[in-house]
VOVO-429165 format. One record per residue (C-alpha): residue number from 1; chain; y, x, z. Coordinates in steps of 0.2 Angstrom, whole numbers. Layout:
VOVO-429165
NODE   torba   paba      py      px      pz
NODE     NUM      A       Y       X       Z
...
This chain:
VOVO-429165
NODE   torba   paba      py      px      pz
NODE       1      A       0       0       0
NODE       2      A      14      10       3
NODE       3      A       9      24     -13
NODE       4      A      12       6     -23
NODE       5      A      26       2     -13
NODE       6      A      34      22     -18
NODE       7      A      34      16     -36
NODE       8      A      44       2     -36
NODE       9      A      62       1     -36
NODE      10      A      72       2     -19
NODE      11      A      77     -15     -20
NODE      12      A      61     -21     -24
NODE      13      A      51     -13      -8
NODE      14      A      65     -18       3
NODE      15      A      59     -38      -4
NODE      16      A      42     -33      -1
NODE      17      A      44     -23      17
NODE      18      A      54     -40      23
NODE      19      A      41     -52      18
NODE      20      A      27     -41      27
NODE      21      A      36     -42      44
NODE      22      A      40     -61      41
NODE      23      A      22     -64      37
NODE      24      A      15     -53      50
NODE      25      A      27     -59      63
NODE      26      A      23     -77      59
NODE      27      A       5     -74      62
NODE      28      A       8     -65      78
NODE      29      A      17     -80      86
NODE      30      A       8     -95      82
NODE      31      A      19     -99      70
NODE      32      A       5    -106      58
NODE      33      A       7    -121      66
NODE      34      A      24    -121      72
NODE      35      A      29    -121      53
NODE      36      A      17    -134      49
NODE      37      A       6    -122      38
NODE      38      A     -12    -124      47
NODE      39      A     -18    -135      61
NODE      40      A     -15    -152      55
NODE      41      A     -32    -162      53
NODE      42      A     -32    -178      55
NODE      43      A     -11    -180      52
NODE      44      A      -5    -197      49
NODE      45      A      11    -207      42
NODE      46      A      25    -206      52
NODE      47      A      28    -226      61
NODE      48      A      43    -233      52
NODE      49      A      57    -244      62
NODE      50      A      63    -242      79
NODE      51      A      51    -234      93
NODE      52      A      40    -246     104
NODE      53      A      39    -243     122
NODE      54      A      20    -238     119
NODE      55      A      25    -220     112
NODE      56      A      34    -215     126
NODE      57      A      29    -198     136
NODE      58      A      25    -200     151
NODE      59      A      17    -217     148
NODE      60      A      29    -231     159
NODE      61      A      19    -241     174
NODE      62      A      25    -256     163
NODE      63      A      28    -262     146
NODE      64      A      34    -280     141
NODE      65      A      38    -281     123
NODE      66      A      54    -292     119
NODE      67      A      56    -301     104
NODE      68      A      71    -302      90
NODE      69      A      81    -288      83
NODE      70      A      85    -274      97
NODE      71      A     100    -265      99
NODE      72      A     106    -255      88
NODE      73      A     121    -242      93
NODE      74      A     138    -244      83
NODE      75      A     155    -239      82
NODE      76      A     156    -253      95
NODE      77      A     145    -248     110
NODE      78      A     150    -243     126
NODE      79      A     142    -238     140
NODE      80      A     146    -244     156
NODE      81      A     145    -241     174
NODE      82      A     142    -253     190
NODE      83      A     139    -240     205
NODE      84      A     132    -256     211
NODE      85      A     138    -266     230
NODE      86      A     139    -256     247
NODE      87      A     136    -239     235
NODE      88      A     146    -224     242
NODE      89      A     159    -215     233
NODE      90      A     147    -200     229
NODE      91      A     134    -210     222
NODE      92      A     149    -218     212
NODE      93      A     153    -201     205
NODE      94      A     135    -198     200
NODE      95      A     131    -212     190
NODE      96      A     149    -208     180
NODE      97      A     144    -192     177
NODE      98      A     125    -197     173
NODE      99      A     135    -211     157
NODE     100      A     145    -195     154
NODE     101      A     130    -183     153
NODE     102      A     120    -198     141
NODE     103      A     135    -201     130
NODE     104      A     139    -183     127
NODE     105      A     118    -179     121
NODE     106      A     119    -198     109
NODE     107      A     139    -193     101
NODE     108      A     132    -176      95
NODE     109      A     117    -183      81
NODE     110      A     126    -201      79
NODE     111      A     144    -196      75
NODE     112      A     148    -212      88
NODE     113      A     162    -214      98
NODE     114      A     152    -221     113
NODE     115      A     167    -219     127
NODE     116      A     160    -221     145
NODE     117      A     171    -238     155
NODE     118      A     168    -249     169
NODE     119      A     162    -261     174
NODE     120      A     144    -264     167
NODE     121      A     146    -281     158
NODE     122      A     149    -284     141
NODE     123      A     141    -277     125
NODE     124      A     131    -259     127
NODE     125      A     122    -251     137
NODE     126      A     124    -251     156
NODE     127      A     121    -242     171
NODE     128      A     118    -248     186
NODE     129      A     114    -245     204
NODE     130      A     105    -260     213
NODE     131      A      99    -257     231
NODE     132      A      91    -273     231
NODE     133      A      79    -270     217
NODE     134      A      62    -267     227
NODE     135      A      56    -251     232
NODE     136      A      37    -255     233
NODE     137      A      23    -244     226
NODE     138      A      25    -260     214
NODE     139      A      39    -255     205
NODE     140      A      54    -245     210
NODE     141      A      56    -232     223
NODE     142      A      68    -216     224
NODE     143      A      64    -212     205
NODE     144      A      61    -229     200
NODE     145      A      71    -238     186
NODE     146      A      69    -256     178
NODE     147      A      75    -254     159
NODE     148      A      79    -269     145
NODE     149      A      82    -270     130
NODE     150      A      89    -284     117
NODE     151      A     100    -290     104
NODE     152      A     117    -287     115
NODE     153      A     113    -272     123
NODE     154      A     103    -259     136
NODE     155      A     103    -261     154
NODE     156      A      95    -248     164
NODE     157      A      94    -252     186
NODE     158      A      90    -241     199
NODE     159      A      92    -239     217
NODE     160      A      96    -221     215
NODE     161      A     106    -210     204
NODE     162      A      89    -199     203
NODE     163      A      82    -216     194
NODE     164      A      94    -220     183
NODE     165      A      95    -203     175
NODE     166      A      75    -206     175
NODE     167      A      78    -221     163
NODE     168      A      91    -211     153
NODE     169      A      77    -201     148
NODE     170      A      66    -215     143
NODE     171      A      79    -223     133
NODE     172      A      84    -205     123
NODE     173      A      63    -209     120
NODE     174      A      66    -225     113
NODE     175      A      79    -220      98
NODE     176      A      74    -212      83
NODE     177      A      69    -193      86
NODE     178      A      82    -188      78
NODE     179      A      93    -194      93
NODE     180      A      90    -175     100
NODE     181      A      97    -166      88
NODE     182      A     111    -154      92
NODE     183      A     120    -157      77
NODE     184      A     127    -174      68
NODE     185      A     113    -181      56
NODE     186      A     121    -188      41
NODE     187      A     111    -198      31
NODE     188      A     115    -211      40
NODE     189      A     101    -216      52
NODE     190      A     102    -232      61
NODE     191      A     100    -229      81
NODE     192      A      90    -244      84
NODE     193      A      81    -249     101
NODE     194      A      66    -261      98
NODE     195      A      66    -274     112
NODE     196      A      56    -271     130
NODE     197      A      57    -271     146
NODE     198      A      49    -258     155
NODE     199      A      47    -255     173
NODE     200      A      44    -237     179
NODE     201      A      43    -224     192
NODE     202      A      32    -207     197
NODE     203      A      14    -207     202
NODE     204      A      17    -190     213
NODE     205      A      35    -187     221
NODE     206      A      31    -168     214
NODE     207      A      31    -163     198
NODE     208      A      35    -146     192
NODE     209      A      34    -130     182
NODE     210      A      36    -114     186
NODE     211      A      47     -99     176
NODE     212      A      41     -82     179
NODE     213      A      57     -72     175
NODE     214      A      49     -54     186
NODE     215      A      39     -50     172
NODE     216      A      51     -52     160
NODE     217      A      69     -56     162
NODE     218      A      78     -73     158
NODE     219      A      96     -78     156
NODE     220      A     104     -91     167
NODE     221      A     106     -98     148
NODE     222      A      89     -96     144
NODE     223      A      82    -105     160
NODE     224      A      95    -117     156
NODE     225      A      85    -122     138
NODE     226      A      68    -122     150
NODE     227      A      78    -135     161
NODE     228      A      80    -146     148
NODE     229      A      61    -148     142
NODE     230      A      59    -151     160
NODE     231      A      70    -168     162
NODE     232      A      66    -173     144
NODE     233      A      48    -177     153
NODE     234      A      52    -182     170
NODE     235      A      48    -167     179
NODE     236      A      60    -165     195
NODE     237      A      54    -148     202
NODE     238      A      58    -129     195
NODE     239      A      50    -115     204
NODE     240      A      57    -100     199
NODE     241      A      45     -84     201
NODE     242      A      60     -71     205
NODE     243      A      51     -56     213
NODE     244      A      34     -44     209
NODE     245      A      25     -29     205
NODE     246      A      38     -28     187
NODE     247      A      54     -33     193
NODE     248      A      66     -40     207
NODE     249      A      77     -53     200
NODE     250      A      89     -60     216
NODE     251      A     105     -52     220
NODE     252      A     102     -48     240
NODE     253      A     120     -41     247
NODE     254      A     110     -34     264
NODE     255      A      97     -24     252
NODE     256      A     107     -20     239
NODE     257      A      93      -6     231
NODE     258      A      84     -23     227
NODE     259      A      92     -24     212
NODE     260      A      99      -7     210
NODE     261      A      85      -3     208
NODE     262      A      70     -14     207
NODE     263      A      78     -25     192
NODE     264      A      80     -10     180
NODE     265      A      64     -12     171
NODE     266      A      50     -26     165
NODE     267      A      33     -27     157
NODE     268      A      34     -16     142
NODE     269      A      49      -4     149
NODE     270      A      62     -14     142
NODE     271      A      77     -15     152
NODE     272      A      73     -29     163
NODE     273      A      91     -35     172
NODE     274      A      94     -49     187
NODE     275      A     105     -64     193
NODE     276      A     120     -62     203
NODE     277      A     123     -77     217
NODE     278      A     135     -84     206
NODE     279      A     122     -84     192
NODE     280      A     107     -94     201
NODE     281      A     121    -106     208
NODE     282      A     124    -110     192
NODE     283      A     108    -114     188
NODE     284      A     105    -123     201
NODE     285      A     117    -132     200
NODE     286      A     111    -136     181
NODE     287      A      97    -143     188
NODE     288      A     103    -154     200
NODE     289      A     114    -164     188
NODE     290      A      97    -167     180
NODE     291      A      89    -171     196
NODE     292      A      77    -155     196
NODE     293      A      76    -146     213
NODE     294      A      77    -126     211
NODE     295      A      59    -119     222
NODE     296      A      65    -100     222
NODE     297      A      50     -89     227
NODE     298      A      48     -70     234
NODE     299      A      32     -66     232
NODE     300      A      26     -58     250
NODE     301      A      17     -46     255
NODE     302      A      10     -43     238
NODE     303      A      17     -43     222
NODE     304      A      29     -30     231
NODE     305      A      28     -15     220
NODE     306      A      47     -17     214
NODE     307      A      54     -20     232
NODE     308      A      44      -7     236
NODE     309      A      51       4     224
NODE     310      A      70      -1     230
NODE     311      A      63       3     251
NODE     312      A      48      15     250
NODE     313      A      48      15     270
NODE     314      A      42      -2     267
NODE     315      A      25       7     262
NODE     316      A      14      13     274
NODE     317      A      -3       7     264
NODE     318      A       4      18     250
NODE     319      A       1       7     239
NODE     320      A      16       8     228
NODE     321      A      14      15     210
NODE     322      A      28      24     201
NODE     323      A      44      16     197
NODE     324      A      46      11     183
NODE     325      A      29       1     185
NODE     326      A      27     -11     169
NODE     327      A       8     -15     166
NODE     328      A       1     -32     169
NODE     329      A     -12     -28     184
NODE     330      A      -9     -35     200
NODE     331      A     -16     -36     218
NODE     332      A     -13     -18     223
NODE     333      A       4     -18     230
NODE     334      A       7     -23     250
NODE     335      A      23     -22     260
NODE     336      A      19     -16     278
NODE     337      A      11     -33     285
NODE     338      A      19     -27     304
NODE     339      A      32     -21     311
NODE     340      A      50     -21     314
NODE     341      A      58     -16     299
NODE     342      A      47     -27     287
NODE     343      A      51     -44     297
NODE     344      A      69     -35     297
NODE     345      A      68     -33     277
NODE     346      A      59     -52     275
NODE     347      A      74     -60     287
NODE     348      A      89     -52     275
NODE     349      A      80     -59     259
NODE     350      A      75     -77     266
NODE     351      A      91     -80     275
NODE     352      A      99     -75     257
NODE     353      A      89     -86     246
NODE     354      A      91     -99     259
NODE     355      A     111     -98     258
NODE     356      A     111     -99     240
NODE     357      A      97    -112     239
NODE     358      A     104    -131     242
NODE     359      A      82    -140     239
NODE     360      A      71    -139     254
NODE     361      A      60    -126     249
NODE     362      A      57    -108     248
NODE     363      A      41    -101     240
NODE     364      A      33     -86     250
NODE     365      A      19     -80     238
NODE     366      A       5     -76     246
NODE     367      A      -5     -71     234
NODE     368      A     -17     -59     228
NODE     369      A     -14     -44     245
NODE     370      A     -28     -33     244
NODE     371      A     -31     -20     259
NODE     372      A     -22     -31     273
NODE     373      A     -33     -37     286
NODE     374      A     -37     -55     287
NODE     375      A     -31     -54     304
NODE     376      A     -14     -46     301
NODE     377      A     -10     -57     283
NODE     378      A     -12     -73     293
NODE     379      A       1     -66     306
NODE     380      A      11     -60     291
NODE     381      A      12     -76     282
NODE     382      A      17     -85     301
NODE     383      A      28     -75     306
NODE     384      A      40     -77     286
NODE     385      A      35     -93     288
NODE     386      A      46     -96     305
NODE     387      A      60     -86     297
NODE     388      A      60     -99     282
NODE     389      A      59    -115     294
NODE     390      A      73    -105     305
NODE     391      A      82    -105     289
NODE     392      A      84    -125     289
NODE     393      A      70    -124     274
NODE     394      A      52    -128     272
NODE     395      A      39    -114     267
NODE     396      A      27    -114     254
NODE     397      A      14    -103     250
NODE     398      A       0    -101     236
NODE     399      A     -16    -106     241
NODE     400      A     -23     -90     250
NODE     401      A      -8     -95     262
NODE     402      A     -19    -107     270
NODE     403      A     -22     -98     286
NODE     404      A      -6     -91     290
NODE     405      A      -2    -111     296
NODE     406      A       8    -115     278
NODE     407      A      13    -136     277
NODE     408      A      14    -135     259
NODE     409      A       0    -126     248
NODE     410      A       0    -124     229
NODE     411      A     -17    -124     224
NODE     412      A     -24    -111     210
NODE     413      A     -36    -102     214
NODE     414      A     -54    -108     214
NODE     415      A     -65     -94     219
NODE     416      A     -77     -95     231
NODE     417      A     -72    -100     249
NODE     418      A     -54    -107     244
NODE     419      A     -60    -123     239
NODE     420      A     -64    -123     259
NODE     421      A     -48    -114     266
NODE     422      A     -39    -129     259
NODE     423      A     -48    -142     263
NODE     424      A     -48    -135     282
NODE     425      A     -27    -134     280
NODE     426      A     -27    -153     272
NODE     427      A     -37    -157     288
NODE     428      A     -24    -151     300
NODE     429      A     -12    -161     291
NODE     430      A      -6    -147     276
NODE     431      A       0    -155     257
NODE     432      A      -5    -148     242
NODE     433      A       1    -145     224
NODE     434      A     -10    -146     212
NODE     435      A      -9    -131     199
NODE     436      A     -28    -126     194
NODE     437      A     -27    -112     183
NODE     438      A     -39    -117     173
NODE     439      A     -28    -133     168
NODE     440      A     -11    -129     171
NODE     441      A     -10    -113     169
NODE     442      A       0    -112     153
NODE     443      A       2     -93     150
NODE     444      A     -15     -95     147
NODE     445      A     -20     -94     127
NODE     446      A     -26    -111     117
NODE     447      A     -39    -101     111
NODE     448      A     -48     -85     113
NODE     449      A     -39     -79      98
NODE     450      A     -22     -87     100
NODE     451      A      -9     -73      99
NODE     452      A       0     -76     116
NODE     453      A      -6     -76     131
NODE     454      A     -19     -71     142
NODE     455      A     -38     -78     145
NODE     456      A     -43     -72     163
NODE     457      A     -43     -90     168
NODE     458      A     -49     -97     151
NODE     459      A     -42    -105     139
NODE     460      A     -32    -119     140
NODE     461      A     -30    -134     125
NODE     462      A     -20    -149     124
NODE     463      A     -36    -161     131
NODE     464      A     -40    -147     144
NODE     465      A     -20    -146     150
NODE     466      A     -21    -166     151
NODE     467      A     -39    -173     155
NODE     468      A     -41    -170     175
NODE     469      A     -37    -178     191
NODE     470      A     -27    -170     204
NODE     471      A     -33    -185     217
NODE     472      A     -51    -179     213
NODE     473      A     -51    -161     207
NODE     474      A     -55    -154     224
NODE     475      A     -64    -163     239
NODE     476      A     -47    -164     250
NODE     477      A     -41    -176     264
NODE     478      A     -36    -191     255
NODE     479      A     -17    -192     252
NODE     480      A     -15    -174     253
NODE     481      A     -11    -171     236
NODE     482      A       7    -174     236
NODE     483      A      11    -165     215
NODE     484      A       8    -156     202
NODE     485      A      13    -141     195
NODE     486      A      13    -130     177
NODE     487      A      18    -112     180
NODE     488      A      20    -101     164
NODE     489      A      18     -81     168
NODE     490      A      26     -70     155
NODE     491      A      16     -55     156
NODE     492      A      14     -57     135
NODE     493      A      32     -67     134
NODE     494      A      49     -62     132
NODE     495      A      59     -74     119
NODE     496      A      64     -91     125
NODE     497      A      55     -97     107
NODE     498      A      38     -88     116
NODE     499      A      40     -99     129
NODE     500      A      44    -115     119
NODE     501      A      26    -111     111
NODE     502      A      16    -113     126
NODE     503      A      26    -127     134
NODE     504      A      24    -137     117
NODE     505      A      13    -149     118
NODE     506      A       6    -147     134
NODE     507      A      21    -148     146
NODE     508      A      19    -167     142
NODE     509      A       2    -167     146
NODE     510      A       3    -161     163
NODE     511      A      22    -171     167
NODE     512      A      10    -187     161
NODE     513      A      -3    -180     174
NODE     514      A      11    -180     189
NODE     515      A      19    -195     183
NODE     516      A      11    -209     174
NODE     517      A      -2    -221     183
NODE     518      A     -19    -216     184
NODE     519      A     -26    -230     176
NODE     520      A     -17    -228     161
NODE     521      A     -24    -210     157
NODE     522      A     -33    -209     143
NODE     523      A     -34    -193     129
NODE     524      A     -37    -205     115
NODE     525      A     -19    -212     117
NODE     526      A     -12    -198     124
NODE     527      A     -13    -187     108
NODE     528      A      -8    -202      98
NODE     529      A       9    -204     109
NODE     530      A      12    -183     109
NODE     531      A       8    -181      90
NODE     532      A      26    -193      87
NODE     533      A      36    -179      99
NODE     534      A      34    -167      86
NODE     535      A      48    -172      78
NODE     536      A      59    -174      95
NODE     537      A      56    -156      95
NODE     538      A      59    -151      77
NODE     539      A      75    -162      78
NODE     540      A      79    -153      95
NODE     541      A      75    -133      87
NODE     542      A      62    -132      99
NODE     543      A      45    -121      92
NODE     544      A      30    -129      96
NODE     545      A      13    -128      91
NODE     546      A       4    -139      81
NODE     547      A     -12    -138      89
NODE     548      A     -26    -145      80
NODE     549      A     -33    -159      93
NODE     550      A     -18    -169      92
NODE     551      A     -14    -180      77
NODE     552      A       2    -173      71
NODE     553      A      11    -185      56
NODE     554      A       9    -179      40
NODE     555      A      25    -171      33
C-alpha cells in the first residue's frame, strides 16, 4: 500500500490517506451502526402522524387515549403558569423557570414564539401545581404528574415542581422527534400532540447513572451533555466517580497537592485536568434545575493511588505505584486504614465535598482494598462514615462496604459471599442500589468484539441491559431495594461521542427498569418503543448505536 500510494500524485494520496483514517476510525468506534451502515435487521417504516402515548420511554403507569384532533403548537400558544393555592414563593419561581426552561428547548426546532404568561387558563399548554392531586402509590407522589391532551391545549399537574418538570419530559416525548433538535427545522413540520391522558410517576425514588471522570477527564460542559440524556429519561440521580488510581478530580483548598498533583495525568498519559469549586457548583447546579441530585464520590481506602501520589505519607502498605500511573488495573492501592493523619486527610476531603455538595449523599467507595485486614477495613469504612454523617450527609458505600455499618449499599459485585454480606446489611435495616455489573454496567462491550469497552464482567446487549428485576435479582429483605443505577467507567473512553455510544440505547433500558411499573415490562415492546428514539437522537446530534436486537426504522 504505501509503494502504490508513492506513485500517485500528492494530492491524490492525501484523498486516499484521509479516507483510510475515516474508514478506520469509523470501524473503531462503532460507527457502523451509528451511521446506519450495518445492524439493521428487522428495520421497519417510520409511524406517520403525531406520537401516541404508547412509544413513550419509560413506559407511563397510565395511558388513556383521547379522541379528536390533538393540539398542535402555533404561532398562538402560550404556555402558562398556575404555582397552584397555598404554594410558596420558591416553588412559584420554579415552575416559572421550569415553562421558561420548556419554552426555550420547543422555540429552537419550531421557530415559535411560545412566550411564558400567567395564569394557566386559556389556550396552550399549562403548568400547574396541585397539592390536592393524590399522592398514593396509585398515581402521584413527589415525582408524579397527571398530563392531558386535546384539541385546546396541554395541561400537565403535579404536586411538586420535581413532577411537573417529569411531565415536561414526557410531553417533549409526545412531539415529533424532531422537537429535539438544536437547530430550527424548516420544512415546515407540524408539532402536533395526539390526544391522551396519561397518569405517571417512578417505580424506585432512585434512579441514576454514574460518570467516571478519574480515568479520563470531563468538562463541566461535557457532563453537562451527560445531564441532559439523563432528564430526557427520567433519571434523577448523577453519581460522579471524581477520585482513583488515574486521577484526582475535586479541588480540595486543605490538600492542595490533590490536584497539583494527582490531576495531571489520566489513562493513556494524556494530560488529565480537574474542577475548581466553582466548576462542580456549576454543575450541580445544572442538575438541579433538571431535578437530578449530584452523588459526588472519593473512592476510600482503595482506588487511592493518585492521592497517594499527592501525600506519599499516606502509604505505609507501600502500595503506591509511580506517578504518573495510567493503566487500567485496580485493587492494589490502599491509604493507611489507621491512624491519625489518614482520618485527618479523609476529614479535610469529606467536610470539602460536603460544603460544596447541596444532595444528601456522599459516596465513599469501598471498593476493591486488597492487603487491609477485614478487621481494620470495617473500622475504616466506620469511622469515614461518621465523618460523612458529621458532615450533615448520608454515606454510601459500594457493596463490599457492608460491614463497616454503611445505610446505603450499591450493589455490584456478585462474587462469592457478597450476595450474603448484603443480605445480612438489608437485615439490619441497610437500602440498596441495584447496579449488577453484569446488567448495568455500561462500559461493558455489546459484544466480545465491540470496539469500546471492556468484558471482565461480560458483555452487556440491549435485552441483557433491560430484561431483570432489581426486586428479585438477589434474595434481600423485601423493600430493601430502594434504586437503580447505570455507572459508565471510562478506562477505554475519552470523547463525550464515546460515551453517547454506550449510553445509546441502553440508558433507556435501565431508566425504564427504575421507573416504569413492573407489570408493564416486557422486551417485546420495549425494543419496539426504543427503536422510534433513534431519531430523538439523530435529531438531538447524539451518536448511538444501532444495535441489532432492536428494530430500528428503516431510513
Amino acid at each position: 500500500m504505501p509503494r502504490r500510494i508513492a506513485g500517485l500524485s500528492a494530492r491524490i494520496r492525501a484523498l486516499l490517506i484521509v479516507l483510510c483514517v475515516l474508514v478506520v476510525a469509523a470501524a473503531g468506534l462503532g460507527l457502523r451502526y451509528a451511521l446506519g451502515s450495518g445492524g439493521d435487521t428487522a428495520a421497519r417504516p417510520a409511524p406517520a402522524g403525531p406520537r401516541t402515548a404508547d412509544r413513550i420511554v419509560p413506559v407511563p403507569l397510565s395511558v388513556t387515549p383521547g379522541t379528536g384532533p390533538g393540539y398542535r403548537l402555533t404561532d398562538r400558544t402560550v404556555i402558562r403558569t398556575a404555582p397552584g393555592t397555598g404554594t410558596v414563593e420558591r416553588q412559584a419561581g420554579e415552575v416559572r423557570r421550569i415553562a421558561e426552561r420548556l419554552a426555550e428547548a420547543l422555540r429552537r426546532p419550531t421557530g415559535l414564539p411560545l412566550p411564558v404568561a400567567e395564569p394557566a387558563a386559556g389556550e396552550g399548554i399549562a403548568l400547574a401545581l396541585d397539592p390536592a392531586l393524590p399522592d398514593t402509590t396509585d398515581t402521584t407522589g413527589t415525582e408524579g404528574y397527571r398530563l392531558t391532551a386535546d384539541a385546546d391545549g396541554v395541561r400537565i399537574t403535579a404536586r411538586t415542581p420535581e413532577g411537573l418538570f417529569r411531565g415536561t419530559q414526557t410531553l417533549r416525548q409526545l412531539l415529533p422527534p424532531r422537537i429535539e433538535s438544536p437547530t430550527r427545522v424548516a420544512d415546515g413540520e407540524e408539532w402536533t400532540l395526539a390526544p391522551v391522558t396519561v397518569e405517571d410517576r417512578p417505580r424506585y425514588r432512585y434512579r441514576g447513572a454514574m460518570l467516571d471522570v478519574a480515568r479520563h477527564f470531563f468538562t463541566p460542559a461535557e457532563v453537562k451533555g451527560f445531564i441532559d440524556r439523563l432528564a430526557l429519561y427520567k433519571l434523577n440521580h448523577l453519581h460522579l466517580h471524581l477520585t482513583d488510581d488515574q486521577g484526582w478530580r475535586i479541588e480540595v483548598p486543605a490538600r492542595p497537592a490533590l490536584t497539583a498533583v494527582g490531576a495531571t495525568s489520566e489513562v493513556g498519559g494524556t494530560p488529565g485536568g480537574y474542577w475548581t469549586a466553582a466548576d462542580y457548583q456549576e454543575i450541580v447546579r445544572y442538575a438541579q434545575e433538571r431535578y437530578l441530585t449530584v452523588v459526588p464520590e472519593i473512592d476510600l481506602p482503595g482506588h487511592s493511588n493518585a492521592a497517594l501520589a499527592a501525600y506519599p505519607e499516606l502509604d505505609c502498605t507501600g502500595s503506591a505505584r509511580p506517578w504518573p500511573y495510567t493503566g487500567i488495573e485496580v485493587g492494589f492501592s490502599t491509604l493507611c486504614p489507621t491512624g491519625d493523619a489518614v482520618f485527618a486527610f479523609t476529614r479535610d476531603v469529606v467536610t470539602e465535598l460536603a460544603r460544596l455538595t447541596p444532595g444528601p449523599y456522599l459516596h465513599i467507595g469501598g471498593d476493591e482494598v486488597k492487603g487491609v485486614a477485614p478487621a481494620e477495613y470495617a473500622e475504616f469504612v466506620r469511622r469515614v462514615g461518621e465523618q460523612v454523617r458529621a458532615a450533615g450527609k448520608t454515606p454510601v458505600g459500594w457493596n463490599q462496604a457492608a460491614p463497616g455499618g454503611i445505610g446505603l449499599l450499591q450493589f455490584w459485585d456478585g462474587r462469592a459471599g457478597r450476595d450474603t454480606e448484603l443480605r445480612e446489611a438489608t437485615e439490619r435495616g441497610a437500602e440498596v442500589i441495584m447496579s449488577p455489573s453484569g446488567r448495568s454496567y455500561l462500559d461493558m462491550k455489546y459484544e466480545a468484539t465491540y470496539p469500546l469497552g471492556l468484558v471482565w464482567a461480560g458483555t452487556v446487549d440491549v435485552r441483557t441491559a433491560y430484561d431483570w428485576d432489581p426486586d428479585t435479582l438477589l434474595p434481600l429483605r423485601d423493600g430493601s431495594v430502594v434504586g437503580v443505577e447505570a455507572p459508565l467507567w471510562t478506562e477505554t473512553l475519552d470523547t463525550p461521542g464515546e460515551l453517547d455510544l454506550m449510553l445509546l440505547p441502553r440508558l433507556p433500558a435501565l431508566a425504564e427498569l427504575g421507573w416504569s411499573p413492573r407489570g408493564s415490562h416486557d422486551w417485546e415492546r420495549f425494543k419496539g418503543r426504543l427503536a422510534e428514539e433513534g431519531a430523538r437522537w439523530e435529531a438531538a446530534g447524539y451518536a448511538y448505536e444501532r444495535r441489532h436486537e432492536v428494530p430500528w426504522p428503516a431510513r
